[in-house]
C-alpha positions, 0 to 999 in steps of 0.5 A: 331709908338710907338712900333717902338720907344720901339723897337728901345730903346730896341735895343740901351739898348741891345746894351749899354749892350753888350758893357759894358760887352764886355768891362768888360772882353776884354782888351782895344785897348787903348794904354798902358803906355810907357813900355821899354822891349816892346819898345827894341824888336823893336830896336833889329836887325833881321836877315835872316836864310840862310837855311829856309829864316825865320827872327829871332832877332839877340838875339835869333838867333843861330850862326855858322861860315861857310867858315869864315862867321859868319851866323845865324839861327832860329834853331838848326835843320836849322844850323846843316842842312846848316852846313852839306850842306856846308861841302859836297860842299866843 
């Protein structure tokens, strides 16, 4: 019975030990301070890429006006390849 109980604190020290080192060098899942930049990416509008179907911000979106409406893209590949659909449509 008395090897069981060292073996059982051997175990309960190994693992204190693990998760002090683990906490050493992962970052923390506690929440972090309140930080601005991170809280406006959330507030910013998504839009819908009509070529590829892919959301992207608003911001970082590319435009092009296609019969009068104002469309956005992820990329330039996907606008210069919607444009070039549309113009043949016509």
């Amino acid at each position: 019975m008395g090897s069981l109980l060292r073996l059982l604190l051997f175990a309960f020290a190994l693992y204190l030990l693990f998760s002090g080192i683990r906490r050493l060098f992962l970052p923390s899942s506690a929440p972090r301070a309140h930080n601005p930049k991170r809280q406006e990416r959330h507030d910013e509008l998504m839009v819908q890429d009509p070529q590829c179907g892919r959301f992207v911000t608003e911001r970082e979106a590319l435009t092009a006006s296609v019969r009068g409406r104002l469309l956005h893209f992820c990329s330039r590949d996907c606008r210069d390849l919607y444009t070039r659909t549309a113009s043949q449509h016509r």
